[in-house]
C-alpha positions in Angstrom: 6.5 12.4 -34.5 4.7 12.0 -30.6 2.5 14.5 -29.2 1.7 15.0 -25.5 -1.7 15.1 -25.0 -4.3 15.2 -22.4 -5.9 12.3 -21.1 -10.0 12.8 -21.7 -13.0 10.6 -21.7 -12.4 9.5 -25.6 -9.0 8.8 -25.1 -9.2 7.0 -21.6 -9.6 3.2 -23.4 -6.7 3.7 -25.5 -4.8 4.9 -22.9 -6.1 2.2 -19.8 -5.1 -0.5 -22.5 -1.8 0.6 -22.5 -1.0 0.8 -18.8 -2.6 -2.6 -18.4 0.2 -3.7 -20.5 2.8 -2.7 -18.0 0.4 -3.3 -15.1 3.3 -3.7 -12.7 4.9 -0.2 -12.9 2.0 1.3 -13.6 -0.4 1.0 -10.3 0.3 3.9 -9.0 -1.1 5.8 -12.0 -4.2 3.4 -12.9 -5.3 3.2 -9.1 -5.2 7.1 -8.6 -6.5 7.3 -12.1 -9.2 5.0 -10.6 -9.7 7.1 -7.7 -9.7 10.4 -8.2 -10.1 10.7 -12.3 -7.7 12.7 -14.9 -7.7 15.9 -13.3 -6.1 17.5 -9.8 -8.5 17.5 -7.5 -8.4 18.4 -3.5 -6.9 15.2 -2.5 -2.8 15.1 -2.7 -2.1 12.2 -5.2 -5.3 13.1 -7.6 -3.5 14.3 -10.6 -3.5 15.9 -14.7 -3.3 13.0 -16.6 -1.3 13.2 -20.0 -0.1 10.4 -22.4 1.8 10.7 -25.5 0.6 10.1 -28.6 2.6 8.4 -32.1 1.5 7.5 -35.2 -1.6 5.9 -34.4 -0.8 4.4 -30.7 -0.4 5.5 -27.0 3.5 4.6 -26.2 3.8 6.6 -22.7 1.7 7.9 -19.7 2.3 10.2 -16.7 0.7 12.8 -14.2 1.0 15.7 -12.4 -0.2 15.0 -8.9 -1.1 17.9 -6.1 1.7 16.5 -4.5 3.9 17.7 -7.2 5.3 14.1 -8.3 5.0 13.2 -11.9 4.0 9.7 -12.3 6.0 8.0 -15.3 4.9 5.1 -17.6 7.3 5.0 -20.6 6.4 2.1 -21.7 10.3 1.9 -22.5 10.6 4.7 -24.0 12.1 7.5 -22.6 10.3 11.3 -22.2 12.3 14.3 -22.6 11.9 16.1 -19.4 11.5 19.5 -20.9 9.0 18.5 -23.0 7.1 16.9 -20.2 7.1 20.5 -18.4 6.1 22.3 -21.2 3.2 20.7 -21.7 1.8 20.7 -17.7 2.3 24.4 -17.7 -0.2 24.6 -21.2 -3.0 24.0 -17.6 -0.8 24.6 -15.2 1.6 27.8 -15.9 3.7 27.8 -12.2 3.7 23.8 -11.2 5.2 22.6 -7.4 7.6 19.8 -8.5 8.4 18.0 -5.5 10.0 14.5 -7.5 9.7 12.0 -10.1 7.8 8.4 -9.8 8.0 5.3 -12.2 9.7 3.3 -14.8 12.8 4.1 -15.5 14.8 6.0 -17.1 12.3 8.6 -17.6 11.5 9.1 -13.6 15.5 9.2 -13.2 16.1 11.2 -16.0 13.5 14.1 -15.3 14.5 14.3 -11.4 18.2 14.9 -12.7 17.0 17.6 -15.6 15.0 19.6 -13.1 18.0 19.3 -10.1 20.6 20.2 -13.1 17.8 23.6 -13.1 17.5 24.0 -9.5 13.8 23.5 -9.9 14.0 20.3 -7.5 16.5 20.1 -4.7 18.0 16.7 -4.1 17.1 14.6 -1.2 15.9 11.0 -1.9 16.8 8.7 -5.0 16.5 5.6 -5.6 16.5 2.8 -8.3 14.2 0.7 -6.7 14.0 -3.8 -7.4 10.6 -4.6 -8.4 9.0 -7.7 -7.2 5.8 -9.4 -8.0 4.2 -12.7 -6.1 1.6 -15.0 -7.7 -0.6 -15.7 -4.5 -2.8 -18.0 -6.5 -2.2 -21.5 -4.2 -0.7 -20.1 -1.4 -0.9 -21.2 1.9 -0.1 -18.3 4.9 -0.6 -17.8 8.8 -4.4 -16.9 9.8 -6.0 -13.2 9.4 -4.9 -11.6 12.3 -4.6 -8.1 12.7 -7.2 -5.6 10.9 -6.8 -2.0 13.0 -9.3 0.5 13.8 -9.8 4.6 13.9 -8.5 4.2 17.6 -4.9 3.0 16.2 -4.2 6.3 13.9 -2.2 7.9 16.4 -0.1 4.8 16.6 0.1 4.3 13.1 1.1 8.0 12.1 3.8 7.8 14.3 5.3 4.5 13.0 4.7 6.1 9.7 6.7 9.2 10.5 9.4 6.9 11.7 9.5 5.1 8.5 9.4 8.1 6.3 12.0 10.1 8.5 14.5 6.3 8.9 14.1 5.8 5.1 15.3 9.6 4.2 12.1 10.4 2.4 11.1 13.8 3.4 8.2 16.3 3.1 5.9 13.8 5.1 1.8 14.7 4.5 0.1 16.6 7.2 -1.4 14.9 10.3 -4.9 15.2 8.1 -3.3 14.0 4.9 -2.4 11.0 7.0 -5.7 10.4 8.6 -7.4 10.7 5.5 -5.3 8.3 3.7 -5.5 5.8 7.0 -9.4 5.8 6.9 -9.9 5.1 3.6 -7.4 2.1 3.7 -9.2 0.9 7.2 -12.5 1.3 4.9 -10.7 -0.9 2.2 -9.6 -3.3 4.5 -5.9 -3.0 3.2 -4.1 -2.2 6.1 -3.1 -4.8 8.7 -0.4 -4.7 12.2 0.7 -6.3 14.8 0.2 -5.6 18.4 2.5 -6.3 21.5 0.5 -5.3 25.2 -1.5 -3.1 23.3 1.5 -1.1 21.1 1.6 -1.4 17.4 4.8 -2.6 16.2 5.0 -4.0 13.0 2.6 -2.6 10.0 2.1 -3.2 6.4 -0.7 -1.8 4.0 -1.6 -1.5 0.4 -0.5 1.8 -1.2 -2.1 1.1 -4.6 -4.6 -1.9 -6.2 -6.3 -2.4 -9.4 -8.6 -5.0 -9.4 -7.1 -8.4 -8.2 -3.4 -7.1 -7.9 -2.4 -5.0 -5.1 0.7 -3.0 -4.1 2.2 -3.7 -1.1 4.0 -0.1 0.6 4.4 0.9 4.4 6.1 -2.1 5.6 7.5 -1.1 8.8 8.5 -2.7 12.1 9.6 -0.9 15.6 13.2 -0.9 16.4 12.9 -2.1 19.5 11.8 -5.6 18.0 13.3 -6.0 14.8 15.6 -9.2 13.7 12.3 -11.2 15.6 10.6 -12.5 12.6 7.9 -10.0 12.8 8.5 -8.1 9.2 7.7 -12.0 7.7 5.2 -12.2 9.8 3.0 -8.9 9.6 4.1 -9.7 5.6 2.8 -13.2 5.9 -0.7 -12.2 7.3 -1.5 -9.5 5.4 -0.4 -11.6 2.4 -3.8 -14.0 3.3 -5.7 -11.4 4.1 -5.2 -9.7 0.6 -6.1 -13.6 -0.9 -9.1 -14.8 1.9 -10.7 -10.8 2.3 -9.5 -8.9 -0.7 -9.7 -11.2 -3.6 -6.1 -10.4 -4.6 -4.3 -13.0 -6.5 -0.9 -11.1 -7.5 1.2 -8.8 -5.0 3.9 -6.4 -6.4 6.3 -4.1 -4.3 9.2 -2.4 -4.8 12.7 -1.6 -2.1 15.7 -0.3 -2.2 18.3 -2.4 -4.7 21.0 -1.8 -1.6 18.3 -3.0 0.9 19.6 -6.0 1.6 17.8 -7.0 4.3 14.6 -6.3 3.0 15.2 -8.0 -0.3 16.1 -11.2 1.4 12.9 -10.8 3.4 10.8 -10.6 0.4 13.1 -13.3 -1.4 12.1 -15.8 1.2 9.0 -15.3 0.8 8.5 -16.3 -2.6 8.8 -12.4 -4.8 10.5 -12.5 -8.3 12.6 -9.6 -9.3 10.9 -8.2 -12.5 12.5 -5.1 -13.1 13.5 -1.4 -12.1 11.2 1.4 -10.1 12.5 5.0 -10.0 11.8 6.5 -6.7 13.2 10.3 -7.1 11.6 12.7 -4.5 13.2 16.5 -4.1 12.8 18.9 -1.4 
């Protein structure tokens, strides 16, 4: 018999012990866990955390974020969607529910229950190839490329582009994005390319924990793709997450029909280590 229960001081070892067993699905919740703690606060992806309880052991996370994505750890076992609804309206009794975020087949599963409801509108869904590099003995390109507050506009727009090209939807507000882009120039974890002055190629960290780091926002221009830059903006930041970060293991995820940026990746030295649901409504 499990129990859905919410995530509190007492419970928080129990529960971190568990994620850091399934580390690689699991940054998004551990680093926003890390960030913004186990309740929804003002900013977007600070979320109610909730993990479910059997017998005597955690066997599943997930969260409720102000975005109104749940975050899924299962742990490899499945939730049951309804129950997972039930209990985020015991705090939160009219939720947004934008999408569904994780391992699968939970995030799959709960984005298909809630469309089958029309409580989420389909728009983007995707079974995403997880990849994770060992960086430990690595040898890459020099540390070029850190940006400042003067390259936002630049930035916002690539990542407009990206979001728009990619079908994602619902972008953040111009101040969502700002804040997100200082805090990763204040991390360090955010690195471009520059051609005459114009950004065009970017890629940043969109979740860490400790030595690993999440790789998200890779994104190059139009106008000069198929020019090696992707590999190379990849390549730099790669050494700056080793020589400036103290990262010793990347993981990312992409689309399993992106074929392109799977061979990219590939190349590069990333092993294929399982599934990541990627299910976001209108």
């Amino acid at each position: 018999m499990s129990e859905l229960r919410k995530i509190d001081e007492k419970s928080w070892p129990k529960v971190h012990t568990f994620l850091l067993k399934h580390i690689s699905s699991s940054m998004f919740l551990i680093s926003n866990f890390e960030d913004h703690g186990a309740n929804i606060g003002e900013h977007i992806n600070s979320g109610n955390y909730y993990y479910r309880w059997e017998g005597d052991r955690v066997t599943g996370v997930f969260s409720y974020t102000l975005r109104g994505n749940i975050l899924f750890q299962d742990g490899g076992i499945p939730f049951n969607s309804h129950e997972v609804i039930a209990r985020i309206k015991v705090d939160i009794p009219s939720p947004l529910l934008r999408g569904s975020v994780g391992t699968e087949p939970s995030a799959k599963n709960f984005f298909e229950d809630m469309a089958a409801l029309n409580i989420i509108g389909p728009h983007f869904a995707s079974s995403e190839v997880l990849y994770s590099l060992d960086l430990n003995g690595k040898s890459f390109t020099k540390i070029e490329g850190t940006l400042s507050k003067e390259d936002f506009s630049q930035w916002h727009s690539m990542m407009l582009a990206f979001s728009n090209e990619v079908g994602l939807g619902d972008p953040l507000t111009q101040e969502q994005y700002q804040i997100n882009f200082e805090k990763q120039l204040e991390r360090k974890s955010i690195l471009g390319i520059k051609k005459n002055g114009e950004l065009i190629s970017v890629a940043n960290l969109n979740a860490r924990y400790k030595n690993l780091g999440q790789v998200g926002g890779v994104y190059t221009l139009p106008d000069y793709r198929k020019k090696g830059l992707a590999k190379e903006v990849m390549s730099r930041f790669m050494n700056h997450a080793v020589a400036v970060l103290g990262i010793d293991t990347m993981i990312l995820f992409t689309g399993q029909e992106n074929a392109a940026a799977r061979a990219l990746y590939e190349g590069l030295g990333y092993k294929e280590i399982g599934r990541f649901g990627l299910y976001l409504g209108k």
